[in-house]
C-alpha positions in Angstrom: 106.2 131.4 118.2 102.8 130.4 120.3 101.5 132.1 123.2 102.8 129.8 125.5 106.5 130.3 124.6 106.6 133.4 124.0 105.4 133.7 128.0 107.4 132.0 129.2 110.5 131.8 127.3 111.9 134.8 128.4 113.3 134.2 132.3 116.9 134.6 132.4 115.9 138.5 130.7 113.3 139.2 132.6 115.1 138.7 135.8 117.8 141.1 134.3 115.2 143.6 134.0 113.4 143.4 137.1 117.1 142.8 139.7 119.9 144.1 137.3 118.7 147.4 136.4 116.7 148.8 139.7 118.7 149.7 143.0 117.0 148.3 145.9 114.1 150.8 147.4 113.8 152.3 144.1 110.4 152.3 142.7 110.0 151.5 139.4 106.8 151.5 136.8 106.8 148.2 134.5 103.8 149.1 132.7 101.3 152.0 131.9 97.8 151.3 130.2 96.6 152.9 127.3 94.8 155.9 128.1 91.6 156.0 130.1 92.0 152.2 130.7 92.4 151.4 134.8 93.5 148.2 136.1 90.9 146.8 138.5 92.5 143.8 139.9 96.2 142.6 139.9 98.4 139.3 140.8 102.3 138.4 140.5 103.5 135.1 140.9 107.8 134.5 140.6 107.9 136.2 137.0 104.8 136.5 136.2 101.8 139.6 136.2 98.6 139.2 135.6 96.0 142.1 135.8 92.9 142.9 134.8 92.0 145.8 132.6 88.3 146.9 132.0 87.5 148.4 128.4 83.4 150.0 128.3 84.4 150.3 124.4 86.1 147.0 123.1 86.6 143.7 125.4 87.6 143.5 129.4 90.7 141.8 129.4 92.9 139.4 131.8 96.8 140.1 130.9 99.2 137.8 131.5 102.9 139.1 131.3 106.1 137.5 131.5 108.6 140.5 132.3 110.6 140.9 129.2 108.2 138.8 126.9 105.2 139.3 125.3 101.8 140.1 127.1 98.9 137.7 126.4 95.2 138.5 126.2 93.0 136.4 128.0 90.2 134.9 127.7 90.0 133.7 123.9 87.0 136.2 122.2 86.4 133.6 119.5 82.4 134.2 119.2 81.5 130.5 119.4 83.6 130.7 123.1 81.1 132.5 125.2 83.2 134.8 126.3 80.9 136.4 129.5 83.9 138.3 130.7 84.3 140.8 127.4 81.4 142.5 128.0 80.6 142.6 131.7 79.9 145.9 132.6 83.1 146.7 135.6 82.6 150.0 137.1 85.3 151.3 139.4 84.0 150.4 142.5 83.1 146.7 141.1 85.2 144.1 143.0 87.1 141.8 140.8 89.2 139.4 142.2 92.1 137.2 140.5 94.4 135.0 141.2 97.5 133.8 139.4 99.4 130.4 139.3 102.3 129.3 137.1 103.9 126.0 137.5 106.2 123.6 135.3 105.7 125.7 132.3 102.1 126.2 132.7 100.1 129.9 133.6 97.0 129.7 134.9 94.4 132.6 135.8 91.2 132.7 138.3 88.9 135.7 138.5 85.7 137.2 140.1 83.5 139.2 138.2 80.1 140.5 140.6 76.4 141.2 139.1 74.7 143.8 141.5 72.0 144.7 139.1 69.1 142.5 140.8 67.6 144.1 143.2 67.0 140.9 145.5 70.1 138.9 144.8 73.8 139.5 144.2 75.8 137.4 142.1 79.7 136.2 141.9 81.4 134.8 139.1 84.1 132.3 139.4 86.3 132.5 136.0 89.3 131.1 134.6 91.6 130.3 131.7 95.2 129.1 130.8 97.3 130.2 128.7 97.6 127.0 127.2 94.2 126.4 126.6 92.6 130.1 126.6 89.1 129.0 126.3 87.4 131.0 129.2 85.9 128.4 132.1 83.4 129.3 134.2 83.7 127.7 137.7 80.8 128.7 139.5 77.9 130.9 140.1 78.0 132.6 143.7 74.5 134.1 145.0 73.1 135.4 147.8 69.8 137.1 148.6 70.6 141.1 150.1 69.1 140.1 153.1 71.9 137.6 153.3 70.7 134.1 152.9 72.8 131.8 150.1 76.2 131.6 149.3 79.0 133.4 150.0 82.4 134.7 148.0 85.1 134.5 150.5 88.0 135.1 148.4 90.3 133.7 145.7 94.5 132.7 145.8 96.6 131.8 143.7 100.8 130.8 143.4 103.5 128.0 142.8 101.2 126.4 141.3 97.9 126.2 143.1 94.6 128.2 142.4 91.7 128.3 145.0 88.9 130.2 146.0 86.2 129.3 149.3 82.5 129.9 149.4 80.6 130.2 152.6 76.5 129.0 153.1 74.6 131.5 155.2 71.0 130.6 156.1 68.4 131.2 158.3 67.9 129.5 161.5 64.5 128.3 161.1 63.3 129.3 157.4 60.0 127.8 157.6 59.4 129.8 160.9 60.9 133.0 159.8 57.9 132.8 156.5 55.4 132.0 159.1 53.4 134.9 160.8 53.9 135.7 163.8 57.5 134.9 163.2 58.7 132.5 165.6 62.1 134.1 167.7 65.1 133.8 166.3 63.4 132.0 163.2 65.4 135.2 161.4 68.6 134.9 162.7 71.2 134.6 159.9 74.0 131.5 160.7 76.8 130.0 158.8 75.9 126.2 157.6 78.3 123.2 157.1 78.1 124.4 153.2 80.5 125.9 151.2 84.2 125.1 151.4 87.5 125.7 150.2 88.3 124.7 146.3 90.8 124.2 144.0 90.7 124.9 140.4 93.1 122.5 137.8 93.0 123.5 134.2 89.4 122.7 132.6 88.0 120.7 135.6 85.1 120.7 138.0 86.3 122.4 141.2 87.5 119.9 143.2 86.8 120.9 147.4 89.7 120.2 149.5 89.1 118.0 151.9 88.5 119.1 155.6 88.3 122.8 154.4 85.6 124.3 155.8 83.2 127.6 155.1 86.1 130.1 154.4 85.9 134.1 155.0 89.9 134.4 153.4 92.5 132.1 152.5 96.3 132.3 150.9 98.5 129.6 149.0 101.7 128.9 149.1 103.2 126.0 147.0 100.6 122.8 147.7 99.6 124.8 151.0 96.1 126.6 151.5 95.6 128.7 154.6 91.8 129.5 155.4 90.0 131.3 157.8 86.9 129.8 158.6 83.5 131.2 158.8 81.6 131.2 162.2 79.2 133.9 161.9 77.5 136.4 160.6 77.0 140.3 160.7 73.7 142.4 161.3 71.9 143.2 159.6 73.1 141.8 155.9 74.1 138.3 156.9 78.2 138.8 155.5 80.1 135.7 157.2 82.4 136.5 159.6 85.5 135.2 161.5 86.1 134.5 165.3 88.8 134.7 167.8 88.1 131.2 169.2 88.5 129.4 166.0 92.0 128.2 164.6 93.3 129.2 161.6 94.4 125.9 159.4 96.8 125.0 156.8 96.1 121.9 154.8 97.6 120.4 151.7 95.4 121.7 148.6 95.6 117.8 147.5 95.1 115.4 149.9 93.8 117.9 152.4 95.7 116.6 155.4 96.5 119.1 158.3 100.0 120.5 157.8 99.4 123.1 161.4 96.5 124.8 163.2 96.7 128.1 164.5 95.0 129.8 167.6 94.8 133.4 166.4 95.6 136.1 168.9 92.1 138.1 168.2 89.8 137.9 165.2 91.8 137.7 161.8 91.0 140.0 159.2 93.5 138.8 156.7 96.1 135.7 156.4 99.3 134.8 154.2 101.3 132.7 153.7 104.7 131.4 152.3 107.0 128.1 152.4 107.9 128.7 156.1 105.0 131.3 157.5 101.6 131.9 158.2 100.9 135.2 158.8 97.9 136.8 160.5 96.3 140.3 160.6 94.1 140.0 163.8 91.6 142.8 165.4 92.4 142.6 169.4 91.0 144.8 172.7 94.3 146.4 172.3 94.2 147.4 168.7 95.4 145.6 165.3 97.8 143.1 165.4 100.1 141.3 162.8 101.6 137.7 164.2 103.6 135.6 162.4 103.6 131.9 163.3 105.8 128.6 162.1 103.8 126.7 159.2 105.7 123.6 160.3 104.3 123.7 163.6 101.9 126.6 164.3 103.7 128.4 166.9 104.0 132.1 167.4 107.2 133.4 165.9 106.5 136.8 166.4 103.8 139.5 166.9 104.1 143.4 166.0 101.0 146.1 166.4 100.3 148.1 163.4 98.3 151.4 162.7 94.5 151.2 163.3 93.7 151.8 159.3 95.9 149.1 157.8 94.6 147.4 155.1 93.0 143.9 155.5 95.7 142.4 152.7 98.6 140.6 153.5 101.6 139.0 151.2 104.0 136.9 152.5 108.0 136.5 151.3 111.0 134.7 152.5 112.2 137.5 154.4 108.8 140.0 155.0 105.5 140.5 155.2 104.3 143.2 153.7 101.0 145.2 154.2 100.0 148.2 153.4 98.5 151.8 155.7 96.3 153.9 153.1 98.5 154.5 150.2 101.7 153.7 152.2 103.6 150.6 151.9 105.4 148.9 154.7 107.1 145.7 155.3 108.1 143.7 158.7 110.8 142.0 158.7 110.6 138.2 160.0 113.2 137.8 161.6 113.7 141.0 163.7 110.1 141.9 163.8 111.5 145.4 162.4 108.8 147.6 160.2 110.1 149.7 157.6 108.4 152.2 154.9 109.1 150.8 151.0 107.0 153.1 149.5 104.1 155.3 149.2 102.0 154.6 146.4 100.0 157.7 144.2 96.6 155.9 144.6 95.2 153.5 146.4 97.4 149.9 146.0 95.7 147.4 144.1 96.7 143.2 144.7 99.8 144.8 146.8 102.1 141.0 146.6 105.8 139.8 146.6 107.6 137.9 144.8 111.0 136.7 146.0 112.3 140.3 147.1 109.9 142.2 144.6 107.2 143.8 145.5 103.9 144.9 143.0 101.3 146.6 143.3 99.1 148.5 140.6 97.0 152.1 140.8 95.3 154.5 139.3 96.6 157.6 138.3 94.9 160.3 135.5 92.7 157.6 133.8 95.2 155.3 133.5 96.0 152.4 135.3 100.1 151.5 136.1 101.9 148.8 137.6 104.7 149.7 139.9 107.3 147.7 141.6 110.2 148.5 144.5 112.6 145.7 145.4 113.5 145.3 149.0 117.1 145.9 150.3 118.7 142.7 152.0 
């Protein structure tokens, strides 16, 4: 049986497993890695889990999992493959990003990997592979000088289908000036360019930009739907793009790149989702943090709710919640009452914290060992 099949041949079981067997609010652990092996980034998309899982003493690995099926091992380590990611040297606090898409029989994966060890620039990897065709891909090279000046990571997505990830160009005002001596004012000042963009990743290709995205500091998927928030400006003293208050959020279709809705966020956004019918928003106002949900179809408000002070900047998006999470505790609003509710508190810190239909998944770190857990919420 290949690879492929044996992913995804398995749905009517693994849906046994993950709704027959577990009582709603009941946590449940799917999978526990060998020992002293964490999990350092983690995605679900319907039936599918991908994580990844760093190993200083064989290969870093991307797992793909269809509940109920057998795990695949991703990218291929064949020598003449140039595997970079196998060796990459992840320490716990290295950021690794991934994203996960499965659509028509397909799985594809997208992931981050960062270089620190320069000591004037810092480097992002774009990766990726399918199961199909394991062959690892690298998408592009990300770097920026410390002080600021280059390009940008501003996040990865992935689901129903569609994989993305958004670059922003940060320069100076006046280079030339800022070299000169004296240094002309301002010459220094750090500012977001028209470069970068948001992009979308299909199978072996060239990323292709989507068209009207602009410079993006986060963005979410949902079916062919990406929701970005752009990039205005930057921080002091280290030049990291930033959002604004006075610029909309937008949705646009991850093909054609046409405007499905624009969204005038209540403060600055520090985090979006979205699903089929929501775009949600995680926004920092005068009175405090706010979550708003608003219509994708049209862009108005649907609802707003204030939330405590050190939530999370991560958002996932269902049919009937949003879930975010408070420190190690896990909490969901529901969309139609605006109601928040506790699911769960979590034994570490929640890693790639998502839902999938009425599941939700998150993985931590507990005792060397890296777990994925999930709690399914009650109707």
């Amino acid at each position: 049986m290949t690879a492929m099949r044996m992913l995804l041949g398995a749905l009517a079981f693994a849906a046994t497993i993950v709704h027959g067997s577990v009582h709603a609010g009941q946590v449940q652990t799917l999978y526990t890695s060998p020992a002293h092996q964490r999990i350092q980034a983690f995605a679900q998309d319907g039936e599918l889990l991908a994580w990844f899982e760093p190993n200083a003493t064989k290969c870093n690995a991307v797992w793909v999992w269809q509940l109920g099926s057998e795990k695949v091992q991703l990218p291929s380590q064949e020598p003449s493959d140039h595997n970079v990611t196998c060796k990459w040297q992840v320490y716990a606090s290295s950021p690794v990003g991934l994203a996960l898409a499965s659509n028509a029989g397909s799985a594809a994966v997208l992931w981050t990997l960062r270089e620190s060890a320069s000591p004037a620039l810092r480097f992002d990897y774009v990766l990726g592979t399918t199961v199909a065709d394991p062959k690892e891909r690298r998408f592009q090279q990300v770097a920026h000088a410390r002080q600021g000046a280059g390009l940008w990571l501003g996040g990865v997505a992935g689901g129903d289908g569609s994989l993305v990830y958004a670059v922003v160009q940060v320069e100076y005002h006046d280079q030339v000036a800022c070299l000169s001596t004296p240094k002309a004012p301002h010459a220094c000042d750090l500012e977001v360019t028209g470069g970068g963009g948001v992009y979308r990743v299909v199978g072996r290709q060239p990323p292709l930009p989507i068209k009207g995205a602009g410079p993006a500091v986060a963005v979410a998927t949902s079916g062919d739907d990406v929701a970005y928030v752009p990039a205005t400006s930057t921080s002091v003293p280290d030049g990291e793009p930033l959002a604004s208050a006075s610029v909309p959020v937008e949705i646009r279709d991850v093909h054609s790149g046409s405007l499905v809705a624009s969204v005038a966020p209540e403060g600055t956004p520090l985090a979006v989702g979205l699903s089929n019918s929501v775009l949600a928003l995680l926004t920092r106002t005068p009175a405090g943090l706010v979550l708003s949900w608003y219509a994708k179809s049209s862009g108005k408000i649907v609802h707003a709710v204030s939330v405590a002070p050190t939530t999370s900047a991560e958002l996932a998006v269902g049919t009937s919640a949003i879930v975010y999470r408070v420190g190690r505790a896990i909490r969901a609003v529901d969309l139609r009452t605006g109601k928040i509710r506790a699911l769960a508190k979590a034994a570490a810190t929640p890693i790639g914290l998502s839902i999938a239909g009425d599941r939700v998944a998150w993985a931590e770190n507990i005792a060397g060992r890296g777990r994925i857990r999930a709690v399914t919420i009650a109707p």
